[in-house]
C-alpha positions in Angstrom: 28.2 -36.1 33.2 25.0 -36.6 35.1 24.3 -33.9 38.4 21.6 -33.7 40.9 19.5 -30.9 39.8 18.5 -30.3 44.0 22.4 -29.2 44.4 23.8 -28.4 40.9 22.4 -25.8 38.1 24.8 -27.7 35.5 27.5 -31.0 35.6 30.4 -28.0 36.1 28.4 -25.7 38.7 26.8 -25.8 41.8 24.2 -24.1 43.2 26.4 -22.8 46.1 28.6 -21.1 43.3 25.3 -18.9 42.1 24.8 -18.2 46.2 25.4 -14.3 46.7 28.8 -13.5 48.2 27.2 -11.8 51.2 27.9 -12.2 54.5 25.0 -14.7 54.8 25.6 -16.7 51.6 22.2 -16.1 51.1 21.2 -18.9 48.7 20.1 -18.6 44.8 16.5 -18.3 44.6 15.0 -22.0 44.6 12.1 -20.8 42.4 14.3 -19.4 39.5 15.8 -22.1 39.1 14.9 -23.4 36.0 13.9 -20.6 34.7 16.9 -18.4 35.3 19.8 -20.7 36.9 19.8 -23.6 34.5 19.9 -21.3 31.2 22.8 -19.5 32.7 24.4 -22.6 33.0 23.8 -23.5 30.3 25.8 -20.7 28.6 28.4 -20.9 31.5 29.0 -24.8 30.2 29.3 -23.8 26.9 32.2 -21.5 27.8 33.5 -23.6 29.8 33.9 -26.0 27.1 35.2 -23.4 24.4 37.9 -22.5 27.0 39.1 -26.0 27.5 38.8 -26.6 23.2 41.2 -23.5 22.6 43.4 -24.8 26.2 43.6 -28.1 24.8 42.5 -29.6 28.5 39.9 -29.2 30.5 39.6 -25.7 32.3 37.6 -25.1 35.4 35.2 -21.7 35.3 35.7 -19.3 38.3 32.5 -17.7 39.2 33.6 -13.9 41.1 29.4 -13.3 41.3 25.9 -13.9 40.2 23.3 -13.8 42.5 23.1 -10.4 44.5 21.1 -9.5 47.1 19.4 -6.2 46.9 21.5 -5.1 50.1 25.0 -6.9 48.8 24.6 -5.0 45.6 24.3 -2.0 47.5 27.3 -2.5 49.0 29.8 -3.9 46.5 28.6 -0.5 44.4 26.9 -2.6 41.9 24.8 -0.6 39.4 21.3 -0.1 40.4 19.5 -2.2 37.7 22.6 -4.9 38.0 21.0 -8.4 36.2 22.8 -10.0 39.1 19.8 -8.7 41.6 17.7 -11.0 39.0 20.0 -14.2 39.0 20.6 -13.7 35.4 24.4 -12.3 35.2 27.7 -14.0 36.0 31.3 -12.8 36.7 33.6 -15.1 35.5 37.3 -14.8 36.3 39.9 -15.4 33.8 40.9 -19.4 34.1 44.8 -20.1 34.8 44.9 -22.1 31.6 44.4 -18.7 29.3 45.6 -15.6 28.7 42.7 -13.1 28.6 42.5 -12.9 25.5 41.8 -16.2 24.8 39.4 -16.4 27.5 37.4 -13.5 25.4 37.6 -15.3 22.5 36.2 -18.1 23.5 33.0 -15.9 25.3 32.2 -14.2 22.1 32.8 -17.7 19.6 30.0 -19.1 22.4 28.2 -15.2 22.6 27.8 -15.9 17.9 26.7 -19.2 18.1 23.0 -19.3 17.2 22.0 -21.3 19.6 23.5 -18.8 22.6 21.7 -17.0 25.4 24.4 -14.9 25.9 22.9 -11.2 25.3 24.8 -8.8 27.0 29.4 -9.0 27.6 31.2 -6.4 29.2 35.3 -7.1 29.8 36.8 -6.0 32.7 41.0 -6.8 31.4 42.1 -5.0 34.0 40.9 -6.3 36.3 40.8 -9.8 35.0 37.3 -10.8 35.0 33.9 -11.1 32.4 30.4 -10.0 33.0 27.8 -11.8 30.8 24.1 -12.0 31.2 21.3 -13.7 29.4 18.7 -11.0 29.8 15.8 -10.8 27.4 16.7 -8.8 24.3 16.9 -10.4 20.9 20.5 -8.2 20.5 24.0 -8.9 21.6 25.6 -6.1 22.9 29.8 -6.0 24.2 31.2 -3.7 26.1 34.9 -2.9 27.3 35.6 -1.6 30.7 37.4 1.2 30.3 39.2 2.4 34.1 38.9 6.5 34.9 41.8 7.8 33.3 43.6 9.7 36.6 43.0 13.5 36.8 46.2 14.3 38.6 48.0 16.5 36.8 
């Protein structure tokens, strides 16, 4: 599918869709583009793909977050050192077509290929979401939310 890199990062996603959710929409930074925006595409395509391969048709991504401004992170309590401040992180919402736990299958079959950028997971099943990031570290590392447990007794 061909795009026009000057409004999409990817055939599948937009560059309004990387845009911080703030108030202004502030826009994702025109000079990380390639360097940051495409390769995170580029791993958001490729799960994209694996959902719609274990779906059997073709499944849209739902993109919760990825750029933040530095006052939007603030805000929506994001953690301090957050890769979304750096346009490198994503926060992709569990697509109609799976349950969620084929929807993290198919991030970590894309997270082992060799070929993946995919460095860093953390699942939020609670809450229905995924948090993935291709920061710069030569290791994969997963996470699992886990919520407070309640102190009432």
């Amino acid at each position: 599918m061909a795009f026009d890199p000057r409004t999409h990062a990817s055939p599948h996603f937009a560059w309004t869709e990387f845009a911080c959710r703030d108030y202004f929409h502030s826009p994702y930074p025109v000079d990380w583009r390639e360097s940051r925006g495409r390769p995170l595409a580029e791993a958001l395509e490729a799960i994209r793909t694996r959902c719609g391969q274990i779906a059997g048709v073709e499944v849209p991504l739902r993109l919760n977050s990825v750029y933040r401004t530095l006052e939007w992170n603030r805000i929506c309590q994001g953690k301090k050192a957050s890769k979304h401040l750096e346009g490198i992180a994503a926060d992709i919402l569990c697509p109609f077509a799976l349950s969620y736990d084929d929807f993290r299958q198919a991030i970590l079959d894309v997270a082992h290929e060799a070929s993946s950028r995919l460095r860093y997971i953390q699942f939020y099943p609670h809450q229905g979401f995924v948090h993935v990031d291709i920061r710069d570290t030569r290791a994969l590392v997963i996470q699992e939310f886990t919520p407070p447990k309640d102190r009432a007794t």
